[in-house]
N, C-alpha and C positions, 0 to 999 in steps of 0.2 A: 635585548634578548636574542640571543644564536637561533641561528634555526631550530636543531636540536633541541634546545628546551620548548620554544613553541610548539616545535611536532610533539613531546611530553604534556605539555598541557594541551594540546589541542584531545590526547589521548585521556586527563582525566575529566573530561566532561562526558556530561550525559545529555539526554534528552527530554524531555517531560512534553506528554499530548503525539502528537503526528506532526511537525513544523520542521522546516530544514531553514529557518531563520536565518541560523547560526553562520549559511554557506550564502547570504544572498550575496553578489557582485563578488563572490570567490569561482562559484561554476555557471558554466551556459549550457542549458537543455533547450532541445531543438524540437520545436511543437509537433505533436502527435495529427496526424490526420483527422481527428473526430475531437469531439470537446463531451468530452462527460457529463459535465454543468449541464448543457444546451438537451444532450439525452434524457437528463434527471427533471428536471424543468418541461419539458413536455409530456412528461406524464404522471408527473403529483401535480393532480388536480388539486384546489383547498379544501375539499370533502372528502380525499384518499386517507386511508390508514396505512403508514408508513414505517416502516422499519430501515436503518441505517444499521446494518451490521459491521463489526470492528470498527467503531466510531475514532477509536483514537482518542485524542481529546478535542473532538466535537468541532474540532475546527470547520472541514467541509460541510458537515450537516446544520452549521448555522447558518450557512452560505445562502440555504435555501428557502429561510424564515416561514417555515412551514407551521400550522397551529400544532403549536406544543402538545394541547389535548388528542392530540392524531398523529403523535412522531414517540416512537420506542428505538432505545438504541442497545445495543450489547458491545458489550467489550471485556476483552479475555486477559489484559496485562494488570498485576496486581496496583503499581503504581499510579496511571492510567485509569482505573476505576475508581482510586480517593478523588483525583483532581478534580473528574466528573460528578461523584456526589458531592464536593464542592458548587463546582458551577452550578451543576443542578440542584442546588438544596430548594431554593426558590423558585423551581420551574414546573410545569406538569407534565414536562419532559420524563417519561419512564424509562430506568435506566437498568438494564439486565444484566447482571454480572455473568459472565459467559467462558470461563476458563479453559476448559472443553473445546470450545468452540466447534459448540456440536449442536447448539439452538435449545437443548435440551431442557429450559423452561421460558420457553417462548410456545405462546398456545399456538394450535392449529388453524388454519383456513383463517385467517385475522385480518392478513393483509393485504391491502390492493397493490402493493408497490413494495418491494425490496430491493433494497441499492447494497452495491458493496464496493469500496474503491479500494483496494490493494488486501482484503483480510482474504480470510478462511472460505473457503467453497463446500460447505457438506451439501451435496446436491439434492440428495432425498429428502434430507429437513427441512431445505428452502422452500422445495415445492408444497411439503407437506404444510408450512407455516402463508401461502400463498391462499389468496380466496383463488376462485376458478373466475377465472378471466385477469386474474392479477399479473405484474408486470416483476419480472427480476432484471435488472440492469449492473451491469460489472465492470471495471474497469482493472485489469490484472497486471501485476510482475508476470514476466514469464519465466522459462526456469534459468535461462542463459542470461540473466540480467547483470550484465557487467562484468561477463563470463572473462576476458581477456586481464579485467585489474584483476580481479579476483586468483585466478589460475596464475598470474606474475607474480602476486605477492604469495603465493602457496601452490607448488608446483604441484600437490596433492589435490588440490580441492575440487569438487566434482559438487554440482548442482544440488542445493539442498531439497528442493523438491523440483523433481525432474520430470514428473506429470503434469506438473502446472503448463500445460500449450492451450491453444487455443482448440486445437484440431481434439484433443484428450476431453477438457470441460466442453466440450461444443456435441459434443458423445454422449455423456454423461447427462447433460438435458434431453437429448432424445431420446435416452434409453428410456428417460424419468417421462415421458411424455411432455415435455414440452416444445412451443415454437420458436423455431429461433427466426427471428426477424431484423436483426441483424448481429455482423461479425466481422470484424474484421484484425488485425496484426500491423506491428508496425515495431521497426527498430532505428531508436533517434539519438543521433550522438549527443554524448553526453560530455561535457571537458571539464577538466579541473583546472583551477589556475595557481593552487600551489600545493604543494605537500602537503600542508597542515591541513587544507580543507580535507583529503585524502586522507590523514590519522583518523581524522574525527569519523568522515562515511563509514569507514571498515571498523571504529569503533561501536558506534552506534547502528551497526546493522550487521550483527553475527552471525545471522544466514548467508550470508553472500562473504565475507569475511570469517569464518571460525577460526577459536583459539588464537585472532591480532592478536599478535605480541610484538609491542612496539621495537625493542632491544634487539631479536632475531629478524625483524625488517629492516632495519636502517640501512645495510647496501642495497638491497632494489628501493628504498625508500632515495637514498642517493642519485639512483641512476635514474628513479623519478625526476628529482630536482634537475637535475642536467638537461633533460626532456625537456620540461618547461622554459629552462634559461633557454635552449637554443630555439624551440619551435613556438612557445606561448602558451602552452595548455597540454596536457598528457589526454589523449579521447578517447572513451569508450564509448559501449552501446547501453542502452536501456528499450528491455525486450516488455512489450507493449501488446495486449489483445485486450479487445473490448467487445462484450455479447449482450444486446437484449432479445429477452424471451418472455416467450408470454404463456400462461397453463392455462389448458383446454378451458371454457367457459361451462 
């Protein structure tokens, strides 16, 4: 197979769940200063009541083998919610379809812990779905996330959501009354090691990529490939903030 038709089919695939499977030993991402896990993990206790919002497909929230009877998840992608009432048919895992992604039937004051690893932030829902003394923990895209591929491959393209910072959400909890106990950012190179992993990322992630169109890329797609033959890898950033907070008791 030519390149060309690899980078074509690297472009008709999809994604099913939150997994980048498909790129392992294609890119190298360079570890973030804090570990999310180790965040999450210290404070779901096994008596917390816990909510994992934009679950994805439940990959990381298995992670944490938490009693099912105490773990509700929400998730807003039409696809992404069959898989889960799949997986979950059998579990007492409760699964909130949340399209909106605005919490909007998720009850009040319920939870001692709310995690979120890359979804939606409605600020005032969280809190409001928080018992008092409960715990929100985040791990966020920020809005410059691989600002440089993105703006190469489209000389247009300007940040999908361009409030997503650290300093913005870190606001937005204090305005909400909460404590922020910690915060911190962090931007970790990210490399690609051929093209086709690159169809697929800007395929499968439209926010950061709008209207890929593989056809009307192929010359910077090219001048990608050249990249990698001479230097190994084409590198970007991956924009990185992580917040725990905690509401008044």
């Amino acid at each position: 197979m030519d390149k060309l038709a690899a980078w074509r089919a690297e472009n008709q695939l999809g994604m099913q769940g939150w997994t980048f499977s498909h790129l392992d030993g294609r890119w190298e991402s360079a570890p973030l200063p804090w570990d999310y896990r180790k965040f999450v993990e210290a404070h779901l206790t096994s008596s917390a009541m816990w909510l994992d919002m934009d679950t994805g497909g439940g990959e990381l929230m298995s992670h944490f083998h938490h009693p099912a009877d105490k773990t509700v998840v929400t998730e807003g992608w039409g696809p992404n919610i069959k898989l889960l009432q799949s997986k979950l048919a059998t579990s007492k895992i409760k699964l909130i379809a949340d399209p909106d992604e605005n919490l909007a039937a998720v009850p009040d004051e319920t939870f001692d812990v709310i995690t979120n690893s890359h979804g939606a932030t409605p600020i005032a829902a969280i809190v409001k779905k928080l018992r008092p003394g409960g715990w929100f923990i985040t791990q966020q895209v920020g809005a410059t996330n691989n600002f440089s591929l993105s703006r190469f491959l489209d000389a247009d393209y300007t940040p999908a959501y361009p409030d997503n910072t650290l300093i913005h959400v870190c606001s937005q909890l204090q305005d909400a009354g909460m404590r922020l106990d910690y915060q911190a950012g962090a931007f970790a190179k990210l490399s690609f090691l051929d093209v086709g992993a690159i169809v697929y990322y800007a395929t499968v992630i439209p926010w950061e990529f709008p209207d890929f169109d593989l056809d009307m890329a192929i010359p910077r797609l090219q001048q990608l490939d050249r990249l990698i033959s001479s230097q190994g890898a084409v590198t970007t950033f991956e924009d990185r903030f992580m917040i725990v907070a905690q509401k008044p008791a």
